[in-house]
C-alpha positions as protocol buffer text, in pm:
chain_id: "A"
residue {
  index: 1
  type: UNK
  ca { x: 0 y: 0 z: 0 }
}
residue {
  index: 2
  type: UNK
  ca { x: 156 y: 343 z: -80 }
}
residue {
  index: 3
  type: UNK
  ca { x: 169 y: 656 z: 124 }
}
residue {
  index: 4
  type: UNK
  ca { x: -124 y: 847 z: -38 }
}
residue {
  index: 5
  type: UNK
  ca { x: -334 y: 551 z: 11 }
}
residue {
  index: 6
  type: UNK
  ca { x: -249 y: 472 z: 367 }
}
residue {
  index: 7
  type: UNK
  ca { x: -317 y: 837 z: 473 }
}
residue {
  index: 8
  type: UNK
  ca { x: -644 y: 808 z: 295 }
}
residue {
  index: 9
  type: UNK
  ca { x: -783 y: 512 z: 504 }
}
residue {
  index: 10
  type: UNK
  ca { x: -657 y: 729 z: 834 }
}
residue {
  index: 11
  type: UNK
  ca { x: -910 y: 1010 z: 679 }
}
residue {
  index: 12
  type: UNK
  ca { x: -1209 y: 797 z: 599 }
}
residue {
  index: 13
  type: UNK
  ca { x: -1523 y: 855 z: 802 }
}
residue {
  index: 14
  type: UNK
  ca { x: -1580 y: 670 z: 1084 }
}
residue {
  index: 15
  type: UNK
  ca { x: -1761 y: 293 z: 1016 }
}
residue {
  index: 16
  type: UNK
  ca { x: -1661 y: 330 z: 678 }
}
residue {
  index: 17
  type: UNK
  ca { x: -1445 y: 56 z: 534 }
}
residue {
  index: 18
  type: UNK
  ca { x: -1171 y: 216 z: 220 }
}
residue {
  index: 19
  type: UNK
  ca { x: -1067 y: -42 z: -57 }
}
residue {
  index: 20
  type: UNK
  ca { x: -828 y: -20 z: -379 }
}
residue {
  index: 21
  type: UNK
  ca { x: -1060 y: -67 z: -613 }
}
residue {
  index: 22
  type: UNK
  ca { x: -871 y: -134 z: -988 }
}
residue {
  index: 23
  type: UNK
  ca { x: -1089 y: -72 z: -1314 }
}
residue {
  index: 24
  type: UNK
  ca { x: -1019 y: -59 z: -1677 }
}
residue {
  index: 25
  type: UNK
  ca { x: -992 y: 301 z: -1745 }
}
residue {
  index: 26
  type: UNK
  ca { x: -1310 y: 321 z: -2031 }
}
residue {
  index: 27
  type: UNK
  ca { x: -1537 y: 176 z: -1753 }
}
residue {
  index: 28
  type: UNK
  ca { x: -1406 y: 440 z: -1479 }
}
residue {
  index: 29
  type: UNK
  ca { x: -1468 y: 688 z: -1744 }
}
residue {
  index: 30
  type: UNK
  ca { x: -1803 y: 602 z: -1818 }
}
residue {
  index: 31
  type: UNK
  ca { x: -1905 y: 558 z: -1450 }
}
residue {
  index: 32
  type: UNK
  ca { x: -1720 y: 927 z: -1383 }
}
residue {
  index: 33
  type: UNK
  ca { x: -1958 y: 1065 z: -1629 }
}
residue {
  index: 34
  type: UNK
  ca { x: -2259 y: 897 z: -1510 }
}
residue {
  index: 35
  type: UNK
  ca { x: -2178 y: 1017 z: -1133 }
}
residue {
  index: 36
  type: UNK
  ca { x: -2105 y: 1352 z: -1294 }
}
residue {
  index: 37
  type: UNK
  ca { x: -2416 y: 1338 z: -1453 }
}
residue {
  index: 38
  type: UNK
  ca { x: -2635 y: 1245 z: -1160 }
}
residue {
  index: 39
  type: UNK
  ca { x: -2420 y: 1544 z: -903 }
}
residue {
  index: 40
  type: UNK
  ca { x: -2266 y: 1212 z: -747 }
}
residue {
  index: 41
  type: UNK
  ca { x: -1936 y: 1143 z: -636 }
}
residue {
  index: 42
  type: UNK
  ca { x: -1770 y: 846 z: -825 }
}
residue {
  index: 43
  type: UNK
  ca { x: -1725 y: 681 z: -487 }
}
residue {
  index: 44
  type: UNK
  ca { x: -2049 y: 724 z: -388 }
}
residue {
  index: 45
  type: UNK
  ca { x: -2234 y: 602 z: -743 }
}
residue {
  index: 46
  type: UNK
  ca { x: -2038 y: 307 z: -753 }
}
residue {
  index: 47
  type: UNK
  ca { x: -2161 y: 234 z: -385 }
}
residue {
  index: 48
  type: UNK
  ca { x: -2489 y: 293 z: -504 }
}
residue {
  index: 49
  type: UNK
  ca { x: -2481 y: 37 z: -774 }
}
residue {
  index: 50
  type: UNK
  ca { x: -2356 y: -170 z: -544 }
}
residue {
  index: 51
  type: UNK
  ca { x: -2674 y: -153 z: -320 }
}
residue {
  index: 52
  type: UNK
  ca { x: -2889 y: -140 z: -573 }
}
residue {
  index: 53
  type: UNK
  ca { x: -2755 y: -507 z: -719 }
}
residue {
  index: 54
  type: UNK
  ca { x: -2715 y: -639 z: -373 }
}
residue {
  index: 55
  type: UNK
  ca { x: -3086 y: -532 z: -320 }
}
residue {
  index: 56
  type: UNK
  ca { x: -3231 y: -663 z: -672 }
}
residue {
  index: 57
  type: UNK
  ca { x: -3049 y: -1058 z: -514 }
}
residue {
  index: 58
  type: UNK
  ca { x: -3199 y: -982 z: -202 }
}
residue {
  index: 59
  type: UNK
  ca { x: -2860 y: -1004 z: -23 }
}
residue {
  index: 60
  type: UNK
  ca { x: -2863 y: -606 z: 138 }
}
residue {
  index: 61
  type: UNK
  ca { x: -2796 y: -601 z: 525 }
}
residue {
  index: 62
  type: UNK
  ca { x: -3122 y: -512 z: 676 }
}
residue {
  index: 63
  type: UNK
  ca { x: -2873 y: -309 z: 896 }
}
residue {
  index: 64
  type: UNK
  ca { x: -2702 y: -83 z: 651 }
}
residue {
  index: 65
  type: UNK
  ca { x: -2676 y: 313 z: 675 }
}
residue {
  index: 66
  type: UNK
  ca { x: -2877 y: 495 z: 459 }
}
residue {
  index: 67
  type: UNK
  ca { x: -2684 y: 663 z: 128 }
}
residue {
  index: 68
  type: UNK
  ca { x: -2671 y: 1050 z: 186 }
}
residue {
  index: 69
  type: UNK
  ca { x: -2841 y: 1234 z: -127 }
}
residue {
  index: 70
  type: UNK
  ca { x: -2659 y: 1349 z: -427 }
}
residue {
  index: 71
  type: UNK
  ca { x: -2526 y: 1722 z: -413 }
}
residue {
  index: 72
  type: UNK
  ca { x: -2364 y: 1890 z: -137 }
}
residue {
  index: 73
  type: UNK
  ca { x: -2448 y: 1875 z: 218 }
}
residue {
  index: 74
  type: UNK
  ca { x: -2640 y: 2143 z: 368 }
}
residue {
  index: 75
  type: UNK
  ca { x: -2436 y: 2451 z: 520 }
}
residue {
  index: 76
  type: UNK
  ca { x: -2539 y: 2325 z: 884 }
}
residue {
  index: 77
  type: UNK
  ca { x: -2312 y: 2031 z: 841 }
}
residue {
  index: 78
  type: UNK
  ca { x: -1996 y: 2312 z: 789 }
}
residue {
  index: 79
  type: UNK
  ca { x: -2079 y: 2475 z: 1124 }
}
């Protein structure tokens, strides 16, 4: 694990688990754009089609945290 990518699990929010994920680059562009498209982050559209596949097999933890909506958080969260 390198440097950049140690330092980025020390930042991660708490109860959040960080992976390396490696893609070919045409399908990290195309899921970029669709994130893009839909005010996402790329981390957090790809964890959305995550849940949405592990829900269509009926395999989503009846426990899991609620995804935050797309766009930024409200100014109250900076305070």
């Amino acid at each position: 694990m390198t440097n950049n990518e140690t330092e980025v699990m020390k930042n991660q929010a708490p109860g959040r688990k960080a992976m390396l994920l490696r893609l070919d680059p045409a399908v990290h562009q195309a899921l970029a754009q669709w994130a893009e498209e839909d005010s996402r982050s790329l981390n957090s559209h790809i964890e959305l089609l995550l849940r949405d596949d592990l829900a269509g097999a009926n395999r989503l933890p009846e426990n899991v945290q609620p995804l935050r909506r797309p766009g930024r958080p409200p100014l109250a969260t900076y305070k």
